[in-house]
MDTraj code that builds the backbone (N, CA, C; nanometers):
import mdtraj as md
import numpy as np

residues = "UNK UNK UNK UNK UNK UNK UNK UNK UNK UNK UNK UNK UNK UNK UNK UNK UNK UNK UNK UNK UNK UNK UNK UNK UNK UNK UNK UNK UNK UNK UNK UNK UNK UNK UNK UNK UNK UNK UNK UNK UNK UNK UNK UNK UNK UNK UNK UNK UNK UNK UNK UNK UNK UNK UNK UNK UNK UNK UNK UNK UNK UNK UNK UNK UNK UNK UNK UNK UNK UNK UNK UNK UNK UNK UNK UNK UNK UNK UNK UNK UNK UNK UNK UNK UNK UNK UNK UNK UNK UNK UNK UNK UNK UNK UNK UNK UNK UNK UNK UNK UNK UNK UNK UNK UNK UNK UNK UNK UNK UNK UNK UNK UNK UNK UNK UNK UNK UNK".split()
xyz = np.array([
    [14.0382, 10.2115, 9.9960],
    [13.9094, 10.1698, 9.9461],
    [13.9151, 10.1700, 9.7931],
    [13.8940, 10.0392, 9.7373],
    [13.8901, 10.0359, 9.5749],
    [13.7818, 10.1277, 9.5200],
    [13.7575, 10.1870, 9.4050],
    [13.6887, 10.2889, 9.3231],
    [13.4978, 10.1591, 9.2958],
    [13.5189, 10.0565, 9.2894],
    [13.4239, 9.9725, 9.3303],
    [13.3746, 9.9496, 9.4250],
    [13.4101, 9.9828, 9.5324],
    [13.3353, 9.9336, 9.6764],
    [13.2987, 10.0971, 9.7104],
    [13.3831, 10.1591, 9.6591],
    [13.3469, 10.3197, 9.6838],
    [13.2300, 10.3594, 9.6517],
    [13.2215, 10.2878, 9.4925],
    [13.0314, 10.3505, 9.4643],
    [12.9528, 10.2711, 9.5027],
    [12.9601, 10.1473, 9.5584],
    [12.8791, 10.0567, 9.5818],
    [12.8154, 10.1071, 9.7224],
    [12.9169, 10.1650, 9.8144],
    [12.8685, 10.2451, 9.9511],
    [12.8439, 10.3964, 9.9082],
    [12.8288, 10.4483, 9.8122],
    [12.7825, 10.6037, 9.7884],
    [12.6316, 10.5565, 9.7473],
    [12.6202, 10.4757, 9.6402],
    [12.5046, 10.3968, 9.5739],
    [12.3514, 10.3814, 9.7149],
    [12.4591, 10.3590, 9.8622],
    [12.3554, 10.2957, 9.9101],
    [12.3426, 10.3831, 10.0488],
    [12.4123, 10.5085, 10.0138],
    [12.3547, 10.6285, 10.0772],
    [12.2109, 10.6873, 10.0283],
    [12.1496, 10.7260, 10.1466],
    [12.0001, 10.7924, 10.1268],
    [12.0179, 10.9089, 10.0427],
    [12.1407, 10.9732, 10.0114],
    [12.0923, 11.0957, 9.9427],
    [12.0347, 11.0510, 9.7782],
    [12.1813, 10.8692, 9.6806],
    [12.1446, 10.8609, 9.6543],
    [12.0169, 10.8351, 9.5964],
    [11.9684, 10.7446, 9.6842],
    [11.8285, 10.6965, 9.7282],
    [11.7140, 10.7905, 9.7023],
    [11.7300, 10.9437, 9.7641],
    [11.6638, 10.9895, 9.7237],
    [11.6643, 11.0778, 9.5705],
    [11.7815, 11.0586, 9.5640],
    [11.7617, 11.1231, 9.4021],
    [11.7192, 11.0371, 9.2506],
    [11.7646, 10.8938, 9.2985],
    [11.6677, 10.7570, 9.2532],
    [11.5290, 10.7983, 9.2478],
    [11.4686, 10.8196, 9.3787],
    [11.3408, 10.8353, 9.3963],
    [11.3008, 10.9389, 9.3283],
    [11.3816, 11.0330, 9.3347],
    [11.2947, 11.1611, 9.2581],
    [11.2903, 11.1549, 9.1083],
    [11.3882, 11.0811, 9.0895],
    [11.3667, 11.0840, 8.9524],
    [11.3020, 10.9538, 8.8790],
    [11.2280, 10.8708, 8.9101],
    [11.1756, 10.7450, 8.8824],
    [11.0114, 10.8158, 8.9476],
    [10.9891, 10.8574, 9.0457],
    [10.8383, 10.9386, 9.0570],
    [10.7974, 11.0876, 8.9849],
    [10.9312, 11.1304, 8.8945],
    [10.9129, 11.2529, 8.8299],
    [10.8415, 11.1798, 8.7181],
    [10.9524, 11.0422, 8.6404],
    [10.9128, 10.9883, 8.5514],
    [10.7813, 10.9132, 8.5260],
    [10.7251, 10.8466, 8.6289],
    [10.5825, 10.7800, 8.6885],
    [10.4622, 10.9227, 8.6511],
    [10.4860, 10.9842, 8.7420],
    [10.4249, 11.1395, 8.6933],
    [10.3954, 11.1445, 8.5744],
    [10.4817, 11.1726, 8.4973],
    [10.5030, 11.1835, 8.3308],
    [10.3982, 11.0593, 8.2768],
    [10.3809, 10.9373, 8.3336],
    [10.3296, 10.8551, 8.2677],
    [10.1820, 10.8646, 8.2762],
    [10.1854, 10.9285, 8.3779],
    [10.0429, 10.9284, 8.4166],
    [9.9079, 11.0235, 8.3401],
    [10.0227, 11.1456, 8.2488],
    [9.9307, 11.2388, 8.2436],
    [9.8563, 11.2033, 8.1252],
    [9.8980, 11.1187, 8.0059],
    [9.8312, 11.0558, 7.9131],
    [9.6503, 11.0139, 7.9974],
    [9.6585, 10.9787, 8.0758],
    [9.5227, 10.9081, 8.1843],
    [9.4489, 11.0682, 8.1982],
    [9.5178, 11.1294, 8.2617],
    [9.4998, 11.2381, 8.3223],
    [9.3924, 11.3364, 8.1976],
    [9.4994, 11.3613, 8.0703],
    [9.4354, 11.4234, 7.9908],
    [9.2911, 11.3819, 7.9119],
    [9.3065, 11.1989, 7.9124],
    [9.2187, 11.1282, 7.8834],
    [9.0669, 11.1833, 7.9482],
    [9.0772, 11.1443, 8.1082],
    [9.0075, 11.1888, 8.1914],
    [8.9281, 11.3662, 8.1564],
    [9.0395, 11.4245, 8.1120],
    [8.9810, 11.5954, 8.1061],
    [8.8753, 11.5918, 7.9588],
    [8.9198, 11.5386, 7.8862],
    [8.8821, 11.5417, 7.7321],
    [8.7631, 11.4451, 7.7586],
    [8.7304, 11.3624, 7.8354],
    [8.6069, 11.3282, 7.8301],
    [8.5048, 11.3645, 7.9038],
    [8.5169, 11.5306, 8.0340],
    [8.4511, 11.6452, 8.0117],
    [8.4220, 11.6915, 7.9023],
    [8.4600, 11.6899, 7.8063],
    [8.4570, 11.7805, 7.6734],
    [8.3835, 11.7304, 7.5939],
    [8.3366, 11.5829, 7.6119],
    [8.2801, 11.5358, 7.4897],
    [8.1202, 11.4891, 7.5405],
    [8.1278, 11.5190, 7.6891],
    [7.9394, 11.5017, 7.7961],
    [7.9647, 11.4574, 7.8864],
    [7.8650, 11.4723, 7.9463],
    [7.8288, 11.4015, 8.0838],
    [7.8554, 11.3169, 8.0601],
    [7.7480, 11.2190, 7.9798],
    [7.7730, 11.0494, 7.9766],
    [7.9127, 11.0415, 8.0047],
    [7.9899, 11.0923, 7.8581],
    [8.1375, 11.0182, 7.8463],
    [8.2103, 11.0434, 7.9657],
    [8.1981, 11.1590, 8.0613],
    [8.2168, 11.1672, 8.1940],
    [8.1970, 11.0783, 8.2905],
    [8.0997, 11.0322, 8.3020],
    [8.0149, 10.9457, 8.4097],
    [8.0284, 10.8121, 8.3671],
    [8.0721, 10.7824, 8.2516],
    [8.1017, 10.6542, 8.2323],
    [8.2865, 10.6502, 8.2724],
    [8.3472, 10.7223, 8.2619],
    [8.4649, 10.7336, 8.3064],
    [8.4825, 10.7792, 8.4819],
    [8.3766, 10.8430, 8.5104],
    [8.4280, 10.8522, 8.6563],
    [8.3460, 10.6920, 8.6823],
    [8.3070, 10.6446, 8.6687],
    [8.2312, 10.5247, 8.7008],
    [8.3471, 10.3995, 8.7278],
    [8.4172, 10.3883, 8.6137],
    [8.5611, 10.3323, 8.6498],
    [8.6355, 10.3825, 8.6865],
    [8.6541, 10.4764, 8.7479],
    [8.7155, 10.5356, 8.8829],
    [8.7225, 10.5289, 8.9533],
    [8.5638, 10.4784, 8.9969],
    [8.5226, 10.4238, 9.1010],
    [8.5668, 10.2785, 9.1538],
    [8.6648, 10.1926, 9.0624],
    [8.6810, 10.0610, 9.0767],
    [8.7987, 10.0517, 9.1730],
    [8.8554, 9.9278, 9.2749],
    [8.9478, 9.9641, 9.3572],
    [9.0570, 9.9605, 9.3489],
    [9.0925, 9.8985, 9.2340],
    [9.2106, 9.9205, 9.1870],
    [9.2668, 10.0334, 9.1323],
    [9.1878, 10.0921, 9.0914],
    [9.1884, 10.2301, 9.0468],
    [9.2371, 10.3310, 9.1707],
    [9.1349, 10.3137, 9.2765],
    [9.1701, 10.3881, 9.4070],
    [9.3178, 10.3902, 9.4838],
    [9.3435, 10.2396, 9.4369],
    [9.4623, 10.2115, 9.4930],
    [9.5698, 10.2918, 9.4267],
    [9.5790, 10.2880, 9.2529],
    [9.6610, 10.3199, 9.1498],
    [9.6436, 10.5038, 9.1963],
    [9.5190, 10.5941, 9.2612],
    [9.4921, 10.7014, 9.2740],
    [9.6266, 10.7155, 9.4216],
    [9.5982, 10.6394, 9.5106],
    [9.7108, 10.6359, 9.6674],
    [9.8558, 10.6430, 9.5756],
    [9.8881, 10.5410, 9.5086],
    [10.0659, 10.5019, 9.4389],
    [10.0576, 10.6766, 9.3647],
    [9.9914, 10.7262, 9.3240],
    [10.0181, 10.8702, 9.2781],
    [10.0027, 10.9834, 9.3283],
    [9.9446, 10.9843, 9.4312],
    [9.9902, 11.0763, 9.5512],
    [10.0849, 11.0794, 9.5998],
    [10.1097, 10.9206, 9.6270],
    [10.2795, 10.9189, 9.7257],
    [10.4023, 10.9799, 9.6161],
    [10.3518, 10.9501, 9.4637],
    [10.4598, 10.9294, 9.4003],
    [10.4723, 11.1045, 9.3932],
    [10.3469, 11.1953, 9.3867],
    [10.3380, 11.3677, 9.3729],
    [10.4176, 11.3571, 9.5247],
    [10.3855, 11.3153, 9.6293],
    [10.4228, 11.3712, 9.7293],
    [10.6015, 11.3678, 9.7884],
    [10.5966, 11.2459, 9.7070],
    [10.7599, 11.1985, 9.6961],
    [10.8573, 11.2715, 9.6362],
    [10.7966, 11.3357, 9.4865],
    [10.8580, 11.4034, 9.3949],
    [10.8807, 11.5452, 9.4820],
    [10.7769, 11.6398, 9.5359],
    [10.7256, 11.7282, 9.6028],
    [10.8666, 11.7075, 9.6910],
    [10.8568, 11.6904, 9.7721],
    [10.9898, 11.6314, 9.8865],
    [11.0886, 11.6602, 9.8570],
    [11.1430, 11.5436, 9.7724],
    [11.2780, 11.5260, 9.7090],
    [11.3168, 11.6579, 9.6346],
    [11.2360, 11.7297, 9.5766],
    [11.2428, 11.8295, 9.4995],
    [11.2524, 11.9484, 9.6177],
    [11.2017, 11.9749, 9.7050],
    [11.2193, 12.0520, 9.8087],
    [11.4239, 12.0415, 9.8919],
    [11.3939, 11.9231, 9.8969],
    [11.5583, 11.8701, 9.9448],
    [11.6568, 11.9476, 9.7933],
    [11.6459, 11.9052, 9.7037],
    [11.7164, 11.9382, 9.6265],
    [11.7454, 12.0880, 9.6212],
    [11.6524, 12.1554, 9.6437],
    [11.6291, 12.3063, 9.6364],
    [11.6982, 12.3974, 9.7640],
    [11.6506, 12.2711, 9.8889],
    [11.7866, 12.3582, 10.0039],
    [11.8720, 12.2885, 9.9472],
    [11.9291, 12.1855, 9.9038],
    [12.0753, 12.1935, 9.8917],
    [12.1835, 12.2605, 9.8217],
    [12.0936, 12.3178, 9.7160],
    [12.1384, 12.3945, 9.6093],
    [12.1789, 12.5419, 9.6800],
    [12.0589, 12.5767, 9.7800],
    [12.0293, 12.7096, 9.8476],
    [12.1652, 12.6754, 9.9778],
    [12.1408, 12.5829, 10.0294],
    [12.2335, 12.5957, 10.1453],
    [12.3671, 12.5509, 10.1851],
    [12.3519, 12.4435, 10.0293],
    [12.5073, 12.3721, 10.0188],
    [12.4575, 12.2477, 10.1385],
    [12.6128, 12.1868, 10.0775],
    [12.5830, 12.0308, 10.1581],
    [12.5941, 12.0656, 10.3180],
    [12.4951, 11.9926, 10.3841],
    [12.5132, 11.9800, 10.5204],
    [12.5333, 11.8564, 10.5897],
    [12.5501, 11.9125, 10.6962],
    [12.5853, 11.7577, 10.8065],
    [12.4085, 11.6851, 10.8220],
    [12.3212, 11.7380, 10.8073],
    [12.1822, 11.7153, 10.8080],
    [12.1066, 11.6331, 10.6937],
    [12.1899, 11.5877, 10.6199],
    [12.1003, 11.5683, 10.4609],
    [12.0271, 11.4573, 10.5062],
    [12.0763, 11.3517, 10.5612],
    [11.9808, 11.2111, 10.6067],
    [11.9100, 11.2990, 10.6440],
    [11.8580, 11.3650, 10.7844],
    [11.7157, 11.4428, 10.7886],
    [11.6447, 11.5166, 10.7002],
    [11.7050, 11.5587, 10.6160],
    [11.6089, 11.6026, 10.4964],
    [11.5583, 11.4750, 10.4402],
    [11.6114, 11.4075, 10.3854],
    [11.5884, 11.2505, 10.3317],
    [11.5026, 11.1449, 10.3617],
    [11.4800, 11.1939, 10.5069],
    [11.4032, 11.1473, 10.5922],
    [11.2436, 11.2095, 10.5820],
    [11.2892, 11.3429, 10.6395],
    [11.1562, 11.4248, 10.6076],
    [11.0977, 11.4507, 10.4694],
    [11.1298, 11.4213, 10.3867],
    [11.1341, 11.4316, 10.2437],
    [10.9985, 11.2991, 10.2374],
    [11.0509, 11.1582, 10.2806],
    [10.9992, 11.0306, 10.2699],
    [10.8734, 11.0658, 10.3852],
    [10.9285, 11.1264, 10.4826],
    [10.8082, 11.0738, 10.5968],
    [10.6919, 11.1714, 10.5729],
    [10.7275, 11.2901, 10.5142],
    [10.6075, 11.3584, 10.4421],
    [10.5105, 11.2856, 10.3602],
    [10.5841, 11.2632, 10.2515],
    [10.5267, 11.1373, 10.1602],
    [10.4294, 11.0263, 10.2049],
    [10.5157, 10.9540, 10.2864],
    [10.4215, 10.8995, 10.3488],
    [10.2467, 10.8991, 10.4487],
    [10.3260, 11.0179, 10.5235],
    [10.1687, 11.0910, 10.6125],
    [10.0908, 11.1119, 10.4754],
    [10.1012, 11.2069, 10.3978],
    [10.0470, 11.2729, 10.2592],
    [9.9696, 11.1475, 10.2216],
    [10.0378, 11.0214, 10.1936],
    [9.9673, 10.9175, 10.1140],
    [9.8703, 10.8548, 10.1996],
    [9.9068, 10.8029, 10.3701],
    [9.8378, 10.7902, 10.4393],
    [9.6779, 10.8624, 10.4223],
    [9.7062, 11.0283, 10.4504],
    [9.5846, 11.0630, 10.4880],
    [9.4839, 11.0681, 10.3306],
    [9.5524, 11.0449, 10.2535],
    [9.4743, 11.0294, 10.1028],
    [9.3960, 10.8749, 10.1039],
    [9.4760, 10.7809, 10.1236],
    [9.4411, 10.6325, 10.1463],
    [9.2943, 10.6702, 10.2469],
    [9.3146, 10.7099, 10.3522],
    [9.2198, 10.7418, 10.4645],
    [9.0440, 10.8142, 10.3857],
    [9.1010, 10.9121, 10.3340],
    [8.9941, 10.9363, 10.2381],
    [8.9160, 10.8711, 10.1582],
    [9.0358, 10.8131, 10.0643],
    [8.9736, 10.7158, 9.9537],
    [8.8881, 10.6126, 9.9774],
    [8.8855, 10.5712, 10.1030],
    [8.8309, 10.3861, 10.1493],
    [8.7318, 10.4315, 10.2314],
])
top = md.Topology()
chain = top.add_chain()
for i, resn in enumerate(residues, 1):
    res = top.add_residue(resn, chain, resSeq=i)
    for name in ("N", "CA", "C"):
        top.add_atom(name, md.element.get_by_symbol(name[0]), res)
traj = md.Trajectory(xyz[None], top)
C-alpha cells in the first residue's frame, strides 16, 4: 500500500472523522461566544436592551442557528468524552462504537432541543 492511499483510507476512518468533528465544533463554539457575551451584557444595560434582544431571538432563523449549537455542544461533549476513554483505556477494538455513540447522542440531544424550540 503506497504512503498516499494509506492516508487517504486512515482520512476516511470514523475515528478521523470524529476528531475533524471535534475540533471544527470546539472551534464553532468559540465563535459563538462573542453572541453569547453580547446577549449577557445587554442584561446589564435594562430590560428594554434585553427585550429588544430576546425579541430577535425570537426570529426562526435564530431558533434554527440555537438547534446547529446544541448539536455542535453536544457533538463536542461526545467526541470529547471518546477522547477521554481513549486516553483512559487505550485503543480498542470498539472505537467505531464510541464514534457512533458519540454522534448518535448528538443527535437525540439536538433532536429533543429542535422538539422544544418549534
Amino acid at each position: 500500500m503506497t504512503n498516499g492511499s494509506y492516508a487517504l483510507k486512515a482520512r476516511s476512518h470514523p475515528s478521523y472523522v470524529a476528531f475533524i468533528l471535534h475540533r471544527v465544533s470546539g472551534l464553532l463554539l468559540a465563535a459563538f461566544l462573542p453572541l453569547h457575551f453580547l446577549a449577557l451584557s445587554q442584561a446589564l444595560h435594562g430590560e428594554a436592551a434585553l427585550d429588544s434582544f430576546l425579541s430577535w431571538a425570537d426570529n426562526p432563523m435564530v431558533k434554527i442557528a440555537e438547534v446547529g449549537l446544541v448539536l455542535m455542544l453536544a457533538l463536542h461533549l461526545g467526541c470529547g468524552l471518546r477522547v477521554m476513554a481513549l486516553e483512559a483505556l487505550g485503543w480498542t477494538s470498539w472505537q467505531k462504537s464510541m464514534v457512533a455513540i458519540a454522534f448518535g447522542g448528538s443527535l437525540v440531544a439536538g433532536t429533543f432541543f429542535l422538539l422544544r424550540v418549534f
